[in-house]
N, CA, C and O atoms as CSV, one atom per row, in Angstrom:
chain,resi,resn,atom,element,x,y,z
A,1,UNK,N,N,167.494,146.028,-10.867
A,1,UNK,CA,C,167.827,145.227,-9.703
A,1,UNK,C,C,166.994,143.947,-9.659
A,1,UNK,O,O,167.444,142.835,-9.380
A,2,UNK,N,N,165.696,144.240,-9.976
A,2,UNK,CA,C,165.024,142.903,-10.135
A,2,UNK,C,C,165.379,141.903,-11.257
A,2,UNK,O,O,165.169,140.724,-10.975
A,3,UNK,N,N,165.865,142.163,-12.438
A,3,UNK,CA,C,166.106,141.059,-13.241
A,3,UNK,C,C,167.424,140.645,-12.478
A,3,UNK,O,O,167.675,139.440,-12.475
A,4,UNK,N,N,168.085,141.289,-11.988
A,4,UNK,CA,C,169.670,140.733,-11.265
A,4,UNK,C,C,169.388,140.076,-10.146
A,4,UNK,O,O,170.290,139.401,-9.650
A,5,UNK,N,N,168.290,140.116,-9.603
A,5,UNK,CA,C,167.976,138.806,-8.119
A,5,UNK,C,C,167.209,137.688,-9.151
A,5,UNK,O,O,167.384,136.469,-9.153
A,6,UNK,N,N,166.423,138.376,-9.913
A,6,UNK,CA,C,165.584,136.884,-10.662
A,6,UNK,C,C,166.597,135.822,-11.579
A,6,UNK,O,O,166.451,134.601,-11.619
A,7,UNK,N,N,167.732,136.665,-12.351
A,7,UNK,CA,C,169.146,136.147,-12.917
A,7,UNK,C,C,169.791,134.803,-12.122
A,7,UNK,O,O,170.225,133.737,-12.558
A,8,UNK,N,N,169.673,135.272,-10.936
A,8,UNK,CA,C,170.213,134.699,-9.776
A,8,UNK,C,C,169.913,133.884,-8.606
A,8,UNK,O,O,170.512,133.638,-7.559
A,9,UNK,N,N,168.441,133.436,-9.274
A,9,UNK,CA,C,167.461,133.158,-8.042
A,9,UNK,C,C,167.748,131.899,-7.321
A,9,UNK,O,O,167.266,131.707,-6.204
A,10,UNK,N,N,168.619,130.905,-7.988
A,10,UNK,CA,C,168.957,130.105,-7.412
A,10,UNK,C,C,170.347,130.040,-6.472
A,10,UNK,O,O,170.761,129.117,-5.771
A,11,UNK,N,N,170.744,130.984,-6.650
A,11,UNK,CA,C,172.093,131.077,-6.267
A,11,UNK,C,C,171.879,131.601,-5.188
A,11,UNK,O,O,172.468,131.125,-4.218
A,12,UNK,N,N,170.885,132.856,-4.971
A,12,UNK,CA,C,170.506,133.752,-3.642
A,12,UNK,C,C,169.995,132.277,-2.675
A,12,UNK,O,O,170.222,132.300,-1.465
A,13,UNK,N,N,169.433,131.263,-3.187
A,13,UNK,CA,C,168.331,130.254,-2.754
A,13,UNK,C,C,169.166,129.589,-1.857
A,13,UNK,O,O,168.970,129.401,-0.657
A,14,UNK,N,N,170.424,129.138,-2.768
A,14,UNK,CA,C,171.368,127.931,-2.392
A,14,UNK,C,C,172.326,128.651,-0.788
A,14,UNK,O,O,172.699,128.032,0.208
A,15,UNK,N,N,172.456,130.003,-1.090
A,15,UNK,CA,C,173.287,130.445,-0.146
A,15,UNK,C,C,172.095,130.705,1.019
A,15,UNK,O,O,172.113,130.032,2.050
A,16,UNK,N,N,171.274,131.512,0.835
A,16,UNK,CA,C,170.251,131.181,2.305
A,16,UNK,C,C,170.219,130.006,2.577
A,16,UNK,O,O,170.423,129.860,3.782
A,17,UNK,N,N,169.985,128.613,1.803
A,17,UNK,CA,C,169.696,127.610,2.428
A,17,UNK,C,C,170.897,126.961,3.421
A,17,UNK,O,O,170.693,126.405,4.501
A,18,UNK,N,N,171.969,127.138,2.889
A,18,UNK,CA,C,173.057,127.248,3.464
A,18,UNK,C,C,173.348,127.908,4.870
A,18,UNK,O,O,173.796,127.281,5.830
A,19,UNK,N,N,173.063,129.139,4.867
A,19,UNK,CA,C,172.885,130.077,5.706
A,19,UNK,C,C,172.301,129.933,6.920
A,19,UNK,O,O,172.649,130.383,8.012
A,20,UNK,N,N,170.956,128.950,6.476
A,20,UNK,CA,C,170.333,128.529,7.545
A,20,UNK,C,C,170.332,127.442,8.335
A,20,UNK,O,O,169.837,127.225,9.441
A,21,UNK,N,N,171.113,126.646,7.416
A,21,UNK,CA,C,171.419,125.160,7.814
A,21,UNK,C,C,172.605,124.903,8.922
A,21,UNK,O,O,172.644,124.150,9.895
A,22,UNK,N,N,173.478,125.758,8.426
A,22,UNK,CA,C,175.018,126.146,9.257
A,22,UNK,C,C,174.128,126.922,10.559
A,22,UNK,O,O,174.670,126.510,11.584
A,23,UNK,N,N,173.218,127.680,10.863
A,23,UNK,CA,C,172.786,128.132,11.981
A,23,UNK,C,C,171.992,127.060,12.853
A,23,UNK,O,O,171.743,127.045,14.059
A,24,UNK,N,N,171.726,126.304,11.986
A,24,UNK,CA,C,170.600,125.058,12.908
A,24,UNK,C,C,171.714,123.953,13.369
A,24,UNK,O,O,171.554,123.161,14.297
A,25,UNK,N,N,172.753,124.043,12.626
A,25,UNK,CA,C,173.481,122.972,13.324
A,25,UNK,C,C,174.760,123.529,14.410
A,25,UNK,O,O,175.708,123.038,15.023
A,26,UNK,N,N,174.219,124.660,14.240
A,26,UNK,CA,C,175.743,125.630,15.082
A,26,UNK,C,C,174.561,125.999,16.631
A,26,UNK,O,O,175.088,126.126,17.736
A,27,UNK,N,N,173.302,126.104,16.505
A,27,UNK,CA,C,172.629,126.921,17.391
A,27,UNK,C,C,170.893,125.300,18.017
A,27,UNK,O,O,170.277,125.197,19.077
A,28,UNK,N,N,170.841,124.802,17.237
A,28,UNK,CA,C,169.744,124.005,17.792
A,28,UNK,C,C,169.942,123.006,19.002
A,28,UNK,O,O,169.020,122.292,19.396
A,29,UNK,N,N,170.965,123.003,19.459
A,29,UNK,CA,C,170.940,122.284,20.798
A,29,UNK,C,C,170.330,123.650,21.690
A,29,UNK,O,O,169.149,123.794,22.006
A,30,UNK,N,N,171.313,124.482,21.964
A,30,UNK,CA,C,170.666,125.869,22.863
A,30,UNK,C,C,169.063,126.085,22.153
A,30,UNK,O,O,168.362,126.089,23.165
A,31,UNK,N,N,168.439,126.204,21.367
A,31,UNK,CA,C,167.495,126.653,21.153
A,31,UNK,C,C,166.343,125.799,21.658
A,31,UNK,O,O,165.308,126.204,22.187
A,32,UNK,N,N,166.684,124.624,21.418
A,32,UNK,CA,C,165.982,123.281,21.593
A,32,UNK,C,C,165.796,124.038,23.287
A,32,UNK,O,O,164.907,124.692,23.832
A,33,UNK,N,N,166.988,123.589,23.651
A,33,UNK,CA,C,166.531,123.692,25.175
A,33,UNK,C,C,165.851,125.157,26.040
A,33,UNK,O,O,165.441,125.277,27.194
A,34,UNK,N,N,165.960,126.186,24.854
A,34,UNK,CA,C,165.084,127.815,25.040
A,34,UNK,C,C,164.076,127.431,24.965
A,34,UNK,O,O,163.391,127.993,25.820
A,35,UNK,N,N,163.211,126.368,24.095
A,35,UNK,CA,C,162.454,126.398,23.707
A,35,UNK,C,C,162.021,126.714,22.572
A,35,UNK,O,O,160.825,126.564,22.320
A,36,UNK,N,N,162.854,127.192,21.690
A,36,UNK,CA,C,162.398,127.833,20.630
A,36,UNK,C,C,161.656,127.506,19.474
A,36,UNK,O,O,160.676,126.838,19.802
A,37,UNK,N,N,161.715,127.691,18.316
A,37,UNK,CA,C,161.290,126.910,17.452
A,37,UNK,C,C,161.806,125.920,16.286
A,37,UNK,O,O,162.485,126.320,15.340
A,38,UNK,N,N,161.545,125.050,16.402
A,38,UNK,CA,C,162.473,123.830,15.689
A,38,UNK,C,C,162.595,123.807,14.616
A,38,UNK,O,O,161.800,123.924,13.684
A,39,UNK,N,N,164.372,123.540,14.724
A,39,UNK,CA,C,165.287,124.028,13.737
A,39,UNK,C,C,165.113,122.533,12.948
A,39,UNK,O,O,164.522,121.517,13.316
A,40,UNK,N,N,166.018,122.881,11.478
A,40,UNK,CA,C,166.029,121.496,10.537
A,40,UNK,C,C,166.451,120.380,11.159
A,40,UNK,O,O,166.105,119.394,10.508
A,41,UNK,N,N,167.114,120.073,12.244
A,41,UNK,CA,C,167.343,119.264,12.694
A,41,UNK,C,C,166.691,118.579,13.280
A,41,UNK,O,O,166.941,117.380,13.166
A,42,UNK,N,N,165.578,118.983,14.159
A,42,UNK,CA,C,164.386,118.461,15.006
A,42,UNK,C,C,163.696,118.263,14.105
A,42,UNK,O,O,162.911,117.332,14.285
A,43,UNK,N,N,163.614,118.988,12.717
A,43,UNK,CA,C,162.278,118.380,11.309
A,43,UNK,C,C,162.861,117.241,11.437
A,43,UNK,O,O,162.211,116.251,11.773
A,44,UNK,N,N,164.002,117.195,11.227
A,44,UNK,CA,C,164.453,115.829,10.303
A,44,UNK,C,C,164.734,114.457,11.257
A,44,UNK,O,O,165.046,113.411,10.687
A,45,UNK,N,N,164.651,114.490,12.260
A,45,UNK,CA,C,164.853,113.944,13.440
A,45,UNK,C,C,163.659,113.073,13.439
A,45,UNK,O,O,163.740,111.846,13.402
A,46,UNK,N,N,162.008,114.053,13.499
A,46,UNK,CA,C,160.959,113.608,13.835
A,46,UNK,C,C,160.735,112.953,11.944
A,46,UNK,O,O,160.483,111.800,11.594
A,47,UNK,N,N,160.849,113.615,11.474
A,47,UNK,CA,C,160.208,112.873,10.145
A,47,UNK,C,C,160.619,111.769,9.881
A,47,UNK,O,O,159.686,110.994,9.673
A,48,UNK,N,N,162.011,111.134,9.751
A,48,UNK,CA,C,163.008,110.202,9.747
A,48,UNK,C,C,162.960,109.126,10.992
A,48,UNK,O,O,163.497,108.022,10.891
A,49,UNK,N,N,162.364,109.494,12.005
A,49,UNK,CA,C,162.292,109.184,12.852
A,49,UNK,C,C,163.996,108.441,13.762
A,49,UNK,O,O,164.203,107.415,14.411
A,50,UNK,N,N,164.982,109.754,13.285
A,50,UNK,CA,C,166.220,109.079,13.708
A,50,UNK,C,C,167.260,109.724,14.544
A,50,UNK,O,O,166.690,110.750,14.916
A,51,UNK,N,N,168.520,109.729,15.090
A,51,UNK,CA,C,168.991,109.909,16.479
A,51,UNK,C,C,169.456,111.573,15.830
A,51,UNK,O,O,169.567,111.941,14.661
A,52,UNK,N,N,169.651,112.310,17.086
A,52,UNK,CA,C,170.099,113.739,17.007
A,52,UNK,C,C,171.577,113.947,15.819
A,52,UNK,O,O,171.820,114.847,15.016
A,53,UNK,N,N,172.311,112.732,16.157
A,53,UNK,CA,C,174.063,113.060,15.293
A,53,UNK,C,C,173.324,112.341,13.994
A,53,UNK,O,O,173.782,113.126,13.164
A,54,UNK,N,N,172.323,111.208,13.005
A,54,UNK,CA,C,172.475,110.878,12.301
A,54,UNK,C,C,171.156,112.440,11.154
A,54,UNK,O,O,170.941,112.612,9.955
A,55,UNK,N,N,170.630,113.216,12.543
A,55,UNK,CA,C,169.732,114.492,11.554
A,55,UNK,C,C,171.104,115.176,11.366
A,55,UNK,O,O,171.628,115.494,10.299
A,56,UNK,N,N,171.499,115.311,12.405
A,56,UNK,CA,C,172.828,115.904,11.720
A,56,UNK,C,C,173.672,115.964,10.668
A,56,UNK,O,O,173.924,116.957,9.985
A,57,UNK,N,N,174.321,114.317,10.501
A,57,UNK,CA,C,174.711,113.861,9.490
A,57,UNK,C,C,174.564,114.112,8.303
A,57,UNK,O,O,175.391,114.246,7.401
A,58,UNK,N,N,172.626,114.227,8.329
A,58,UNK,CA,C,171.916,114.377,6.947
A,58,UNK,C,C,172.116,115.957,6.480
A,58,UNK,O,O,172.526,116.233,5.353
A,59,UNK,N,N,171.845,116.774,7.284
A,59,UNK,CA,C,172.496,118.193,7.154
A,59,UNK,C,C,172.802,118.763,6.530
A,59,UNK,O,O,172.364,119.614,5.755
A,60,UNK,N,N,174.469,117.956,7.047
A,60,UNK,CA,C,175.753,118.257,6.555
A,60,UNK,C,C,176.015,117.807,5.324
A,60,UNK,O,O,177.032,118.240,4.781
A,61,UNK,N,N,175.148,116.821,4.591
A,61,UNK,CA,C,175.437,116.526,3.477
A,61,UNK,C,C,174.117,117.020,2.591
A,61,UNK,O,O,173.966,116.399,1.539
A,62,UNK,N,N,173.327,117.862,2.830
A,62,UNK,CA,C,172.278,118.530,2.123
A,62,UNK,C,C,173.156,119.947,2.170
A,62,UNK,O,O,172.937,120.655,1.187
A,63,UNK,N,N,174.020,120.443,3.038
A,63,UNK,CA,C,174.945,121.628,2.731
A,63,UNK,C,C,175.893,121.622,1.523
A,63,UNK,O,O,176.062,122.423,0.604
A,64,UNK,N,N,176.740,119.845,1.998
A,64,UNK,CA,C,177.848,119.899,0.864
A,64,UNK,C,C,176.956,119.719,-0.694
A,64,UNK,O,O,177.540,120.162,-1.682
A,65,UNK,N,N,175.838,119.205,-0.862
A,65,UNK,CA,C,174.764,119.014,-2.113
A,65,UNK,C,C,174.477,121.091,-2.329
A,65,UNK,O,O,174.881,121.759,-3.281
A,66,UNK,N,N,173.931,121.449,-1.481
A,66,UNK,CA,C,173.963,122.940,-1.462
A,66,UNK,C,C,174.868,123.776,-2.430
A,66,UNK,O,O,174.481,124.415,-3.408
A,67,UNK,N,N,176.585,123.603,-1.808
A,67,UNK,CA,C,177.823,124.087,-2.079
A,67,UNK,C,C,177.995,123.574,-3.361
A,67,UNK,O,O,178.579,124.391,-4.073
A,68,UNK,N,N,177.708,122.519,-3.940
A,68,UNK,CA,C,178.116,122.078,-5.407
A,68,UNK,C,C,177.442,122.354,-6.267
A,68,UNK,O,O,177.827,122.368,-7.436
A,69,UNK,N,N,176.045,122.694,-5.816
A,69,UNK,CA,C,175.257,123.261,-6.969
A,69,UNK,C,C,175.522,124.975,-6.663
A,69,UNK,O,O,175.173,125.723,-7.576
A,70,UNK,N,N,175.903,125.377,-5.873
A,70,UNK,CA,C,176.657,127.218,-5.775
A,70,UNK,C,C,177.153,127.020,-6.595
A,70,UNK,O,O,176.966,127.670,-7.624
A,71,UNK,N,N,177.880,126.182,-6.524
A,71,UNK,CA,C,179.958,126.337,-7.462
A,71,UNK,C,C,179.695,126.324,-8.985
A,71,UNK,O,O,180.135,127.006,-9.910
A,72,UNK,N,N,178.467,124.894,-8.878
A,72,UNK,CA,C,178.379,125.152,-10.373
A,72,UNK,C,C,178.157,126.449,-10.827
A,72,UNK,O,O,178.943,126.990,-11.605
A,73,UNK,N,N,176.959,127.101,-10.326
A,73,UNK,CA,C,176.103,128.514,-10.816
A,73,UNK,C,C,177.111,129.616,-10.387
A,73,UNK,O,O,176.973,130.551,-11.175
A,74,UNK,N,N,177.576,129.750,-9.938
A,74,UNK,CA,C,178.910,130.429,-9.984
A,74,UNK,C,C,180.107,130.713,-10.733
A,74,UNK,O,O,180.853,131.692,-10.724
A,75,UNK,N,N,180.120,129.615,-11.397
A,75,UNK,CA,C,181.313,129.680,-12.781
A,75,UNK,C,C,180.302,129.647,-13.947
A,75,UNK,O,O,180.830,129.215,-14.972
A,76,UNK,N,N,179.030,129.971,-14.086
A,76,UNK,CA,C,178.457,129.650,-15.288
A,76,UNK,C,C,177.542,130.794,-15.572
A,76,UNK,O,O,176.583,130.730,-16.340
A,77,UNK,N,N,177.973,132.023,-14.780
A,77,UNK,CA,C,177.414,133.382,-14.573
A,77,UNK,C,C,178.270,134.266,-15.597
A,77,UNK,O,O,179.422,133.994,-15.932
A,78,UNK,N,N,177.690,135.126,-15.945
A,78,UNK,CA,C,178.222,136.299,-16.917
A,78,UNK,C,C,179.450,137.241,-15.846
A,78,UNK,O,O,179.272,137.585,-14.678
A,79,UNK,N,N,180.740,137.492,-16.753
A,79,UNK,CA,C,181.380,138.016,-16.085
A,79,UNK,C,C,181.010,139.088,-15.217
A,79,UNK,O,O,181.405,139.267,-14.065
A,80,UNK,N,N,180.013,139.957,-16.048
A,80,UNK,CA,C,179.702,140.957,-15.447
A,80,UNK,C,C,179.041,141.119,-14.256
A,80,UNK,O,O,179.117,142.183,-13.642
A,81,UNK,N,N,178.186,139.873,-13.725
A,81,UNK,CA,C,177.654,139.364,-12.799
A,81,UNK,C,C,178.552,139.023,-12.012
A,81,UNK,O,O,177.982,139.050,-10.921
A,82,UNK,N,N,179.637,138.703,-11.837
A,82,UNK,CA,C,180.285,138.240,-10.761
A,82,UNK,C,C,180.778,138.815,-9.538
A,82,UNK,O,O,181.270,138.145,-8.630
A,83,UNK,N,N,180.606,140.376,-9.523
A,83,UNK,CA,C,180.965,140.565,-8.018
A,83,UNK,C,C,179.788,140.649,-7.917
A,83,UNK,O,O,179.793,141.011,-6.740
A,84,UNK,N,N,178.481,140.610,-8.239
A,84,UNK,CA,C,177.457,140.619,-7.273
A,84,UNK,C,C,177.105,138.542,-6.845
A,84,UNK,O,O,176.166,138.118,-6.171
A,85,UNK,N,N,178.129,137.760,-7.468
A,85,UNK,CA,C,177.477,136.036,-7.632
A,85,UNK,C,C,178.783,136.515,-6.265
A,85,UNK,O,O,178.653,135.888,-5.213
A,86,UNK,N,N,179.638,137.286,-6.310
A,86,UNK,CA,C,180.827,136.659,-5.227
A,86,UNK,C,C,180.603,137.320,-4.026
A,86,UNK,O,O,181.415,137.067,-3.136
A,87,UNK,N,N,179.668,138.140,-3.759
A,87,UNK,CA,C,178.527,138.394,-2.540
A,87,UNK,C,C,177.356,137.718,-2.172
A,87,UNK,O,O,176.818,137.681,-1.066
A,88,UNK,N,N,176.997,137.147,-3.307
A,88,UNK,CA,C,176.175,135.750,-2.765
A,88,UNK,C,C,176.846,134.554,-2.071
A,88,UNK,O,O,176.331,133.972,-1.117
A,89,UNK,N,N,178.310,134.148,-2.744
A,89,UNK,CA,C,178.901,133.215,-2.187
A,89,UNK,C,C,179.508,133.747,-0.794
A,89,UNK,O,O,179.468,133.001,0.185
A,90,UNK,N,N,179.963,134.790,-0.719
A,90,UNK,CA,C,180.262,135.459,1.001
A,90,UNK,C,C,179.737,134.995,1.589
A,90,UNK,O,O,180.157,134.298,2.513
A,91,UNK,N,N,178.293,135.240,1.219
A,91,UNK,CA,C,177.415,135.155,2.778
A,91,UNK,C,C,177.432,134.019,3.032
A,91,UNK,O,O,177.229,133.729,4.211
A,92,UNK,N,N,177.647,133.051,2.176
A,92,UNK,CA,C,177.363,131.530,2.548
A,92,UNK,C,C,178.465,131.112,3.589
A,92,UNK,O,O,178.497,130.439,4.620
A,93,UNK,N,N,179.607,132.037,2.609
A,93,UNK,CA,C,180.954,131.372,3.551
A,93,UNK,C,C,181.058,132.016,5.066
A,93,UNK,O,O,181.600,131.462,6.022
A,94,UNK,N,N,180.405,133.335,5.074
A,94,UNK,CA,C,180.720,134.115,5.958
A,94,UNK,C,C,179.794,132.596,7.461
A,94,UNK,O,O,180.268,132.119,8.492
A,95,UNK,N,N,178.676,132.423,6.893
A,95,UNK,CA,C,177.972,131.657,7.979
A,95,UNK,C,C,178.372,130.207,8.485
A,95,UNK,O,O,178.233,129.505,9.486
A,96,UNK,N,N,178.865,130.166,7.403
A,96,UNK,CA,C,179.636,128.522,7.343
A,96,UNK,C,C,180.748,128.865,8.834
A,96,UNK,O,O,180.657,128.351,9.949
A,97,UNK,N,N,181.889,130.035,8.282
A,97,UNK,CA,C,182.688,129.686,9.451
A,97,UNK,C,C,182.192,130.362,10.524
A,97,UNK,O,O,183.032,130.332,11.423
A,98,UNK,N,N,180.945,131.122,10.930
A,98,UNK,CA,C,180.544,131.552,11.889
A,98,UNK,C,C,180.319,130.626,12.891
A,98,UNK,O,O,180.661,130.655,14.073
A,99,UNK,N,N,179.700,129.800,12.261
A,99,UNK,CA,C,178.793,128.251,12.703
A,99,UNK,C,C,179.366,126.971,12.869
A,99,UNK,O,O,178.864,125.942,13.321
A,100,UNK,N,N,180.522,127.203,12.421
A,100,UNK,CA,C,181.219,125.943,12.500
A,100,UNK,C,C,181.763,124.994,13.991
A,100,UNK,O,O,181.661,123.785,14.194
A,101,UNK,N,N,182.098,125.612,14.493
A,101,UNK,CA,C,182.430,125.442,15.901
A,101,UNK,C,C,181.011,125.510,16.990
A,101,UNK,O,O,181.177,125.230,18.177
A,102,UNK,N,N,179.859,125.839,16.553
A,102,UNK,CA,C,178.672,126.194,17.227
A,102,UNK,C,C,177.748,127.156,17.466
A,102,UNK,O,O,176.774,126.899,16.758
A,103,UNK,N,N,177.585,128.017,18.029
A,103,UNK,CA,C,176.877,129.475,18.049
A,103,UNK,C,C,177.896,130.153,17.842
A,103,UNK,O,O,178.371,130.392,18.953
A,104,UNK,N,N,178.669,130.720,16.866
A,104,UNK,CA,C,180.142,131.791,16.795
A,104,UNK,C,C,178.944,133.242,16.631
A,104,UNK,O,O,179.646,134.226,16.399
A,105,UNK,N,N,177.862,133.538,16.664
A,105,UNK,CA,C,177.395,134.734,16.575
A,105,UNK,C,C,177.018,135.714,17.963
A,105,UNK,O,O,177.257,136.829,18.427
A,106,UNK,N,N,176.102,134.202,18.327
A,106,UNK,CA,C,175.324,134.396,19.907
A,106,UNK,C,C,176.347,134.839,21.215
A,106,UNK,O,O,176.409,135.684,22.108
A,107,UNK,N,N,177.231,133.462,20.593
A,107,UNK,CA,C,178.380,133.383,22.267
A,107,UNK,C,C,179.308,133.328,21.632
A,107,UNK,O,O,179.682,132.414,20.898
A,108,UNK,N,N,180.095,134.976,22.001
A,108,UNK,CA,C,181.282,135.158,20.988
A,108,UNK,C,C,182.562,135.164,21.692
A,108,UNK,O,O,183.484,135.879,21.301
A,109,UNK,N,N,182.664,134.403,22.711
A,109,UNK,CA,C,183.855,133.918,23.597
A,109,UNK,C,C,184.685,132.396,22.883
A,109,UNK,O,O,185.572,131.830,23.521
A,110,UNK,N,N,184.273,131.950,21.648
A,110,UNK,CA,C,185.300,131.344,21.508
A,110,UNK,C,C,185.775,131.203,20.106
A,110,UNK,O,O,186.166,132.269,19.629
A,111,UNK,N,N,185.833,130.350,19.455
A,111,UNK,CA,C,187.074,130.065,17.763
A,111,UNK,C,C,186.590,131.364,17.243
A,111,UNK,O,O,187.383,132.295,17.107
A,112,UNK,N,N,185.281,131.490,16.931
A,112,UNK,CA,C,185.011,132.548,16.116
A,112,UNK,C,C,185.537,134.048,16.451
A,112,UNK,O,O,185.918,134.791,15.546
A,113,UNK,N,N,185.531,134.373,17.584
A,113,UNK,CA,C,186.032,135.290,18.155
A,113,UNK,C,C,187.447,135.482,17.825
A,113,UNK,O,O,187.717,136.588,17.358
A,114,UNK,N,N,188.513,134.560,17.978
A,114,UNK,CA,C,189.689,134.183,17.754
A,114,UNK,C,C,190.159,134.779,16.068
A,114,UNK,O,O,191.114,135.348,15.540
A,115,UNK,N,N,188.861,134.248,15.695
A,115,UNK,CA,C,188.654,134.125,14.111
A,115,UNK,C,C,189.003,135.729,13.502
A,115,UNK,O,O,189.730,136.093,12.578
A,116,UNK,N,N,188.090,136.536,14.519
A,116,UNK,CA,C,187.855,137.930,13.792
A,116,UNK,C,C,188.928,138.878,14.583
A,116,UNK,O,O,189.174,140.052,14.307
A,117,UNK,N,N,189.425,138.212,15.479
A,117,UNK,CA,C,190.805,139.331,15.864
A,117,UNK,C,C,191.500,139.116,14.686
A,117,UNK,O,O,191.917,139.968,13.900
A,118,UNK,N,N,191.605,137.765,14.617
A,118,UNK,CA,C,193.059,137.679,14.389
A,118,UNK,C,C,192.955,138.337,12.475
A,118,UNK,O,O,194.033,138.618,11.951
A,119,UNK,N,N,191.915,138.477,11.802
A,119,UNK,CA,C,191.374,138.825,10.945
A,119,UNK,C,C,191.572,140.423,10.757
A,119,UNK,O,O,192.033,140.981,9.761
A,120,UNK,N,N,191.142,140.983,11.875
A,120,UNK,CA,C,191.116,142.144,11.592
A,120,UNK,C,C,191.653,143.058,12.693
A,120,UNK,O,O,191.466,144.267,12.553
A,121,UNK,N,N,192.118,142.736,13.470
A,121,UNK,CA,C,192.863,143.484,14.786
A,121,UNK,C,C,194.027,142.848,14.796
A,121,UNK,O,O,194.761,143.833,14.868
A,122,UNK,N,N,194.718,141.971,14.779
A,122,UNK,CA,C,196.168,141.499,15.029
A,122,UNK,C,C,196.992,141.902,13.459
A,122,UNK,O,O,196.409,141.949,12.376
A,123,UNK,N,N,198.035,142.088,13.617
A,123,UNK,CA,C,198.743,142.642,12.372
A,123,UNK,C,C,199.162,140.870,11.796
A,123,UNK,O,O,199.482,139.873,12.442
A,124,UNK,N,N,199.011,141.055,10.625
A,124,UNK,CA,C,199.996,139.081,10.301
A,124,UNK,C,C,201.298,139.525,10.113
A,124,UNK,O,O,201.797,140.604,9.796
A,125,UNK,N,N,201.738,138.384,10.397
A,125,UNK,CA,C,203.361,138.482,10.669
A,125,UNK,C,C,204.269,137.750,9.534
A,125,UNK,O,O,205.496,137.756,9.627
């Protein structure tokens, strides 16, 4: 098991970073105002010294930089490796659309919610 996470170490890397990035931009306004502790967005805000939508901005394009180096390491994995590389890529995706619309984990009254009926409780037609 350990040579199969060390095999993979960048790939486990790219999808947490991912993971976490889609949560700071889905959840750091509410947290900000909990108090909590500051998400990549408030780093990048204060370091940059620049407005809340342009840390944002930057983000979102350290995610899509994220996603292209997945994709590469993803097609360049041993077959045999691949349902464990296509559970690394899940999780990424799983957080991506969690987060997309905003907190889809915390406050599950809206898209995301929508998301997982219609996923797994509504029959498709």
């Amino acid at each position: 098991m350990v040579d199969l996470v060390e095999a993979n170490r960048d790939l486990i890397y790219c999808s947490s970073l991912i993971t976490r990035l889609c949560n700071d931009l889905g959840t750091s306004t509410a947290e900000l105002e909990r108090g909590d502790a500051p998400s990549s967005i408030l780093c990048h805000m204060r370091e940059a010294n620049v407005s809340e939508e342009i840390a944002r901005k930057h983000i979102r394009g350290v995610i899509v930089k994220t996603w292209k180096k997945m994709n590469d390491g993803c097609f360049t994995q041993c077959p045999l490796l691949q349902p464990f590389v296509n559970i690394i890529a899940n999780v990424a995706r799983v957080a991506q659309c969690i987060y997309q619309f905003g907190d889809g984990f915390g406050v599950q009254d809206r898209e995301t919610k929508e998301y997982v009926l219609s996923l797994l409780i509504e029959p498709l037609l």
